[in-house]
C-alpha positions, 0 to 999 in steps of 0.5 A: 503485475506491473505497475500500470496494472496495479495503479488499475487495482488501485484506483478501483480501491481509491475514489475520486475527490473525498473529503471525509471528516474521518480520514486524518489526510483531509480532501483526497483525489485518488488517493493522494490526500492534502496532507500527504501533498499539501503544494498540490491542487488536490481539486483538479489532480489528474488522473495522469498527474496521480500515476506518476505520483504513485509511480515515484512516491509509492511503487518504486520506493516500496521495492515493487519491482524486487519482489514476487509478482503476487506480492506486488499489489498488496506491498504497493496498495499498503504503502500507499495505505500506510506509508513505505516505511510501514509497508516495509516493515510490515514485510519485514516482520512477514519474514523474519528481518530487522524491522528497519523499513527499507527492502534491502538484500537480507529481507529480499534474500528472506523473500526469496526464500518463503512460498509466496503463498505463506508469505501472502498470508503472513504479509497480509495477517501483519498489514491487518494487525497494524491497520486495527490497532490504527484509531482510525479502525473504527471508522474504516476497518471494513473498507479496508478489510474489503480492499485486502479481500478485493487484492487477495482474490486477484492474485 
């Protein structure tokens, strides 16, 4: 999967303007939140303006591209989620490696080294744990439940 096809998958995950009194980022536009990027005039974000955010801030600094092909989709979509940092250590833990939240040559040499189906389930068991000790899983543990679903489904 490329990036041009996961930004596709998300965006069927995030919606257009939101502003959900829940959700701790404020008024969003495709997923990309007012406090995440306060300077941005989030009302008339572009589609276009979005993926190249998600291009540089989430995609490239998560690692996508060092990783297996199926494990793609749900490192991006829980970097965007949760931040790179968690998304990497998540994995991290999925692997064994030092929890320091940056895919570096030993957590690569330990994804290589896993059947990427267990490294899936691992991956995805661990973003779940985080996401439900979360305050916010309350509010939106199905949606996010569905959105893990939704990507395990496509691989």
């Amino acid at each position: 999967m490329n990036f041009d096809q996961a930004f596709s998958v998300l965006m069927q995950h995030e919606g257009g303007l939101v502003d959900d009194p829940n959700d701790p980022g404020g008024l969003t536009r495709y997923g990309i939140s007012h406090r995440a990027y306060p300077a941005l005039d989030i009302r008339n974000l572009t589609l276009d303006q979005a993926a190249a955010i998600y291009r540089r801030d989430y995609w490239g600094p998560a690692g996508c591209e060092a990783v297996p092909d199926a494990l793609r989709m749900d490192l991006f979509d829980m970097a965007v989620n949760s931040g790179v940092r968690t998304a990497a250590k998540c994995l991290q833990r999925a692997v064994g490696e030092t929890e320091d939240g940056a895919i570096g040559p030993a957590t690569l040499q330990a994804i290589q080294s896993m059947p990427v189906a267990r490294l899936l389930a691992r991956f995805n068991g661990e973003r779940l744990d985080f996401l439900a000790s979360l305050p916010a899983w309350e509010h939106f543990s199905k949606g996010w439940a569905r959105r893990i679903a939704s990507n395990l489904r496509a691989v």
